[in-house]
ZALOFI-453612 format. One record per residue (C-alpha): x, y, z. Coordinates in steps of 0.25 Angstrom, whole numbers, padded with zeros to 4 digits, always signed. Example, Ala and Ser with C-alpha at 12.3 -4.5 7.8 and 13.67 -1.06 7.14 Angstrom:
% ZALOFI-453612
+0049-0018+0031+0055-0004+0029
***
This chain:
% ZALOFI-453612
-0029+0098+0047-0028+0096+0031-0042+0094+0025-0037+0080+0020-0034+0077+0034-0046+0082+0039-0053+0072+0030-0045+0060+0033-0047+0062+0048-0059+0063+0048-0060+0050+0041-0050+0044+0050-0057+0048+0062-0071+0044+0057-0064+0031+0056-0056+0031+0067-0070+0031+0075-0074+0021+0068-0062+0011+0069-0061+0014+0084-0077+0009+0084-0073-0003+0076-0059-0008+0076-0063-0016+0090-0061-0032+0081-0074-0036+0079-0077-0051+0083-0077-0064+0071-0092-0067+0077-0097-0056+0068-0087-0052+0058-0087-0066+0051-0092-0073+0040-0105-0072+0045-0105-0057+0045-0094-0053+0033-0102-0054+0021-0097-0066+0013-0102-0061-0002-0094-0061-0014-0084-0049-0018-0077-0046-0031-0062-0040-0030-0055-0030-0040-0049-0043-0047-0063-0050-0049-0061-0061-0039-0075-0065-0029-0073-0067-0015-0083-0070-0005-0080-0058+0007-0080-0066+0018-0075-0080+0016-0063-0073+0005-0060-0061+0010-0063-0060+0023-0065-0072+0033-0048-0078+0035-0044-0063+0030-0037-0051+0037-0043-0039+0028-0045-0024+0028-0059-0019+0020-0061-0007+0015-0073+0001+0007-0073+0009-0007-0077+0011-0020-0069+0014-0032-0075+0026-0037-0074+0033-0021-0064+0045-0023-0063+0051-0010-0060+0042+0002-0059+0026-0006-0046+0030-0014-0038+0035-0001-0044+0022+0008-0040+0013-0001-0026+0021-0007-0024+0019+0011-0027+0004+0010-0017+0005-0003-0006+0009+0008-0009+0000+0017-0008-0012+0008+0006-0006+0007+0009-0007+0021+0004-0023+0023+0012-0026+0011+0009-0041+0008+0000-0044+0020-0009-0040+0011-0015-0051+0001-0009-0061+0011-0014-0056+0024-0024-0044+0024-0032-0041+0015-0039-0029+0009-0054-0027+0004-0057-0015-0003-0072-0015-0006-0081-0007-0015-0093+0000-0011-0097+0000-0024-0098-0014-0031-0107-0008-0041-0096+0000-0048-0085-0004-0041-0080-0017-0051-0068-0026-0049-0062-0020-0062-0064-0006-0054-0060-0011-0040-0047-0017-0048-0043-0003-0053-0045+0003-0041-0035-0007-0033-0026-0007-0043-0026+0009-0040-0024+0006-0026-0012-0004-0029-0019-0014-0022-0012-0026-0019-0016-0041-0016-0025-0042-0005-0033-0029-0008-0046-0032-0014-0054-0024-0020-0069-0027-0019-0084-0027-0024-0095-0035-0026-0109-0036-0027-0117-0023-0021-0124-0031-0012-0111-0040-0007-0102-0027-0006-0115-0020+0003-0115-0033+0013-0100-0032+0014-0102-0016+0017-0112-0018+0026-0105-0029+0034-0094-0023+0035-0100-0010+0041-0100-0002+0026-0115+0004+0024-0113+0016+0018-0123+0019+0009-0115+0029+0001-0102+0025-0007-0095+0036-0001-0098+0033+0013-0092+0017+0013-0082+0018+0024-0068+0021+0022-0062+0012+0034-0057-0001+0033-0059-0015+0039-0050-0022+0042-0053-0038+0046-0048-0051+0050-0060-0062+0045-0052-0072+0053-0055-0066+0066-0065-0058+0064-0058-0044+0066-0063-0032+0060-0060-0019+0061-0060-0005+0053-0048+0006+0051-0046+0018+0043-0038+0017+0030-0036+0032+0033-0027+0028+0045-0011+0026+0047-0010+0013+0037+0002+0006+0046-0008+0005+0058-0018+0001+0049-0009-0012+0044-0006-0014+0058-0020-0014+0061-0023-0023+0048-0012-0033+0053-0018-0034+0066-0028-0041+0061-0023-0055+0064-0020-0058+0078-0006-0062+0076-0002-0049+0069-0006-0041+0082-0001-0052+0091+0013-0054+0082+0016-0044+0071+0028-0037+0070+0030-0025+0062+0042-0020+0056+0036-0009+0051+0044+0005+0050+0038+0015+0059+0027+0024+0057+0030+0037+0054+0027+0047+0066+0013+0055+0063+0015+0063+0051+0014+0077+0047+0000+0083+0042+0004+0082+0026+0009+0068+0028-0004+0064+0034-0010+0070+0022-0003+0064+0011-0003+0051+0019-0018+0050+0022-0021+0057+0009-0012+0054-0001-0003+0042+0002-0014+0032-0002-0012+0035-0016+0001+0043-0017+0017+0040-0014+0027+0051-0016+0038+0046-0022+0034+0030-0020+0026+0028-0034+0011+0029-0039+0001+0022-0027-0012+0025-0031-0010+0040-0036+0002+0045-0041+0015+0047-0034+0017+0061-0031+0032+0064-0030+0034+0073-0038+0020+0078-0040+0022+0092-0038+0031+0092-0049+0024+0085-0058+0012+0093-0054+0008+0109-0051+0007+0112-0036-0005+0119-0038-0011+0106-0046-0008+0097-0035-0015+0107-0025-0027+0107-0031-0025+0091-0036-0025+0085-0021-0034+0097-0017-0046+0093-0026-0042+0083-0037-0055+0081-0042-0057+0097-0045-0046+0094-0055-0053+0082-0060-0064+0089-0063-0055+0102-0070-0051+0091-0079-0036+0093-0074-0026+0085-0082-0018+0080-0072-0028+0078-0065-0035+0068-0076-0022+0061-0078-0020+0059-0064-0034+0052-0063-0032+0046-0076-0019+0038-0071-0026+0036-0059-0040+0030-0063-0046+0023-0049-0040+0032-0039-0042+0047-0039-0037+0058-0032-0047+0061-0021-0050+0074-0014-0045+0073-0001-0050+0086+0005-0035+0091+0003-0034+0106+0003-0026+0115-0008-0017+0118+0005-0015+0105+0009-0012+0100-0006+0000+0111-0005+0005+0102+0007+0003+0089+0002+0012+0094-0012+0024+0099-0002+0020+0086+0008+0022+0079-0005+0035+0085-0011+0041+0085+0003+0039+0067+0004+0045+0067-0011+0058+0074-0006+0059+0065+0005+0056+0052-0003+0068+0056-0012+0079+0055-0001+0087+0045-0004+0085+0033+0004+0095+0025+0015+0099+0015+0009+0107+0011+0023+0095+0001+0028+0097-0006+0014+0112-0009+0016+0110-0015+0030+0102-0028+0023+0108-0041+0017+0106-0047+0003+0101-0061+0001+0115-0063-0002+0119-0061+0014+0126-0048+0009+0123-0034+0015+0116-0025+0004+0128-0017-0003+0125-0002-0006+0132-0005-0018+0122-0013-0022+0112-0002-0021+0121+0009-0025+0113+0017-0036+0104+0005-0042+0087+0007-0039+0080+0001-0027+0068-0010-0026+0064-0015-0012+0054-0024-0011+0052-0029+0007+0047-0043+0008+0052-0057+0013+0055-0072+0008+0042-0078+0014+0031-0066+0007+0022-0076-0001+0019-0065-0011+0022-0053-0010+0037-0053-0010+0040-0065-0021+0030-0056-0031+0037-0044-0028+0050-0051-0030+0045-0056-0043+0039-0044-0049+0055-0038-0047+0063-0049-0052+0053-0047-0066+0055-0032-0066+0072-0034-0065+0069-0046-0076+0060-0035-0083+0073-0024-0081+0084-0034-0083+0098-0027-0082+0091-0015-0081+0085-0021-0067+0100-0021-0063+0100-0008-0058+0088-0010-0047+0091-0016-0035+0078-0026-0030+0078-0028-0016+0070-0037-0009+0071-0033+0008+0066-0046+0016+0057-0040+0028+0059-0055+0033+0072-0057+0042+0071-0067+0049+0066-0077+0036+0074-0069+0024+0090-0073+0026+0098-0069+0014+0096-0083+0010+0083-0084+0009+0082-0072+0003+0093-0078-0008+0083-0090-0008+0071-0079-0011+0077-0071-0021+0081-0084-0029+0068-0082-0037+0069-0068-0039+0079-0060-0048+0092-0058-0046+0091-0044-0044+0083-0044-0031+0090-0043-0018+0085-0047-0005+0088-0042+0007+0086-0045+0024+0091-0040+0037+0087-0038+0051+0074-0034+0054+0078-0021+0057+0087-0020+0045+0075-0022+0036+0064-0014+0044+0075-0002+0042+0075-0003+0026+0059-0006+0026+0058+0008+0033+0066+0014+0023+0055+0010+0015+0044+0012+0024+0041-0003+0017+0034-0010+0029+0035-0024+0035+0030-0033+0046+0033-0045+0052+0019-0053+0052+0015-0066+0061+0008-0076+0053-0002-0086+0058+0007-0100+0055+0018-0094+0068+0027-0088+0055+0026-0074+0049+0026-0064+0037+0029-0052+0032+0020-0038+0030+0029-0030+0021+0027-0019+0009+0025-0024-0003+0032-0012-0011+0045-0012-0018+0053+0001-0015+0061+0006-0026+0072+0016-0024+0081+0024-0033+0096+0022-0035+0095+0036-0028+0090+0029-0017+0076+0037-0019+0062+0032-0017+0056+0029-0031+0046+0022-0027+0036+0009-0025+0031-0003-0031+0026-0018-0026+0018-0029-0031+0006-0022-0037+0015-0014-0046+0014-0017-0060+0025-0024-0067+0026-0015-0078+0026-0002-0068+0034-0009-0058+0044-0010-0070+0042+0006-0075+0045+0009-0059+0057+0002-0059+0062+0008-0074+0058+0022-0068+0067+0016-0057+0079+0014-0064+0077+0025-0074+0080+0035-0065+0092+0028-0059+0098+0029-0073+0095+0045-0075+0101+0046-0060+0115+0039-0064
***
């Protein structure tokens, strides 16, 4: 087994023993107000919440433990919950929550805390937080952290419901699609009602996939923009191989030399560095081919045939004509999102206001995961507020799972309390070339004025293509 492996399974195991011995719901009579500390906490944007009546008590959450200055497990933990904020889109901040607490309040300040989520591209719902030492240790120490050391805090997660009194713990470490199902299963009527229209899990993967994805994919994309690290297509052009080897191998022996690359690297990517991972010079070889082998593939041009079998908000079939050499922007999303999708609707209609006719050439398209509520009408109603240039579209349920899988942009059909429902659904934009390549992905945490160099990037290479 690849060291890397080796390492990650013995953490998996390690907590796989553990959640089997805790994941049993523990009952409201002790995990309630009475037993949750109730003490102030201080998140990365400076706010004070009281734990327990704020945060916790009416709330579906998932609580984790680090510290900012951690450079071995804390950066892959939280790059994993980064992922998995992905795949519950805009369920979280509206219905789950996430609590990423520091170990250590006495350096760990919201100023550093902020930089930190920012690095992680936390979205809203994800708060990061401290506190007074004495505060953060009851909260520790109820919740079943009493290591002494900073470096022995656990690196499992707790996930919670405060409504009913259900508590259990998970590995971040784990396959993050059963991990949201998990998560989501935290209400009653999500187990009893939910609905997933999700695509298919993969079957199990090879050796070097599980690498990059356990070790790599928290930070990294290849070929789908900067997450936390830098994305690596085209890394082994841009870099030696044998810099790479020796760069995954042992990133902080380069550190140390000095290496320029190395500095810029850490430079441009202050909160989160490169850890060692235990990864071998032989297994670096593989992850470099691994690598060059997924940026190939993300280059085949994409189907655009799932596409052409929707209709407009005009009651029209989408025309290939219409598509025909011009950029891709697809956001998924539905008529009835409180938040999510009319911001991400807005922050397009200012970029093609920014662009003006430039903006022409890129086609916005707005998918409605919602079939049953979005007719083209209602969708003509919805984009009434939005620029012109944004094109919305529906079909049946299995016309629209088949394009989100084309994606692998996921989606779920969610029960709500009041007999009605909403939507689960990813919260990225997907933008593809005229050349119907992947170029990449941005959402609602993007910057405006990077969101904007994206999409000039975007365009720009479409003109040197024609």
């Amino acid at each position: 087994m690849p060291g890397v492996l080796r390492v990650l399974a013995a953490t998996v195991i390690a907590l796989g023993v553990l959640t089997a011995l805790l994941t049993t719901p523990s009952t409201a009579g002790r995990w309630d107000g009475s037993y949750v500390p109730n003490v102030p906490v201080v998140s990365q944007d400076g706010k004070v919440f009281q734990f327990w009546d704020d945060l916790i008590k009416d709330k579906i959450f998932v609580i984790s433990f680090f510290y900012t200055s951690c450079k071995e497990i804390c950066p892959l933990a939280t790059a994993r919950l980064s992922e998995l904020q992905d795949i519950l889109g805009d369920a979280l901040g509206r219905d789950i929550f996430f609590y990423t607490i520091s170990v250590d309040p006495e350096n760990d300040t919201p100023e550093r805390l902020k930089a930190y989520a920012q690095a992680m591209h936390a979205g809203p719902g994800w708060q990061f937080l401290t506190g007074m030492p004495e505060d953060i240790k009851a909260i520790r120490d109820k919740l079943g952290d009493r290591a002494k050391a900073l470096s022995e805090h656990r690196n499992e997660v707790l996930l919670g419901n405060g409504a009913t009194g259900e508590w259990q713990r998970d590995n971040p470490l784990s396959d993050l699609p059963r991990l949201a199902t998990t998560i989501r299963a935290m209400r009653s009527d999500w187990r009893a009602e939910r609905t997933a229209s999700e695509p298919t899990p993969p079957a199990k993967p090879a050796s070097m996939h599980a690498m990059f994805a356990k070790a790599c994919a928290g930070c990294h994309s290849i070929g789908r923009g900067d997450r936390v690290g830098p994305d690596l297509a085209g890394v082994a052009e841009r870099r030696q191989t044998e810099w790479l080897m020796r760069f995954i191998a042992n990133p902080d022996s380069l550190r140390r030399q000095k290496d320029p690359i190395a500095l810029a690297l850490m430079h441009k990517y202050p909160t989160i560095r490169m850890p060692a991972m235990g990864i071998s010079e032989a297994e670096a070889l593989d992850l470099v081919d691994y690598i060059q082998a997924q940026q190939s593939k993300n280059k085949t041009e994409l189907s655009i045939e799932p596409l052409l079998a929707l209709s407009t908000q005009d009651g029209q079939p989408l025309s290939a004509g219409a598509l025909a050499g011009r950029p891709l922007a697809i956001a998924f999303g539905y008529t009835h999102c409180p938040d999510v999708c009319p911001t991400t609707l807005a922050d397009w209609s200012n970029l093609l206001e920014k662009l003006g006719p430039e903006g022409q050439r890129l086609h916005v398209i707005f998918i409605s995961v919602d079939s049953d509520r979005d007719t083209p009408a209602a969708l003509k109603a919805y984009l009434a507020a939005f620029h012109p240039g944004i094109t919305a579209l529906t079909g049946t349920p299995d016309q629209i799972a088949a394009v989100a899988a084309l994606f692998a942009a996921p989606f779920a059909k969610v029960p709500t309390a009041n007999g009605t429902f909403s939507y689960d659904h990813s919260i990225k934009v997907y933008l593809v070339d005229g050349e119907r390549r992947r170029f990449g992905t941005l959402d609602l945490n993007t910057d405006p004025e990077a969101r904007l160099q994206s999409v000039t990037r975007l365009l720009r290479r479409q003109a040197q293509s024609g």
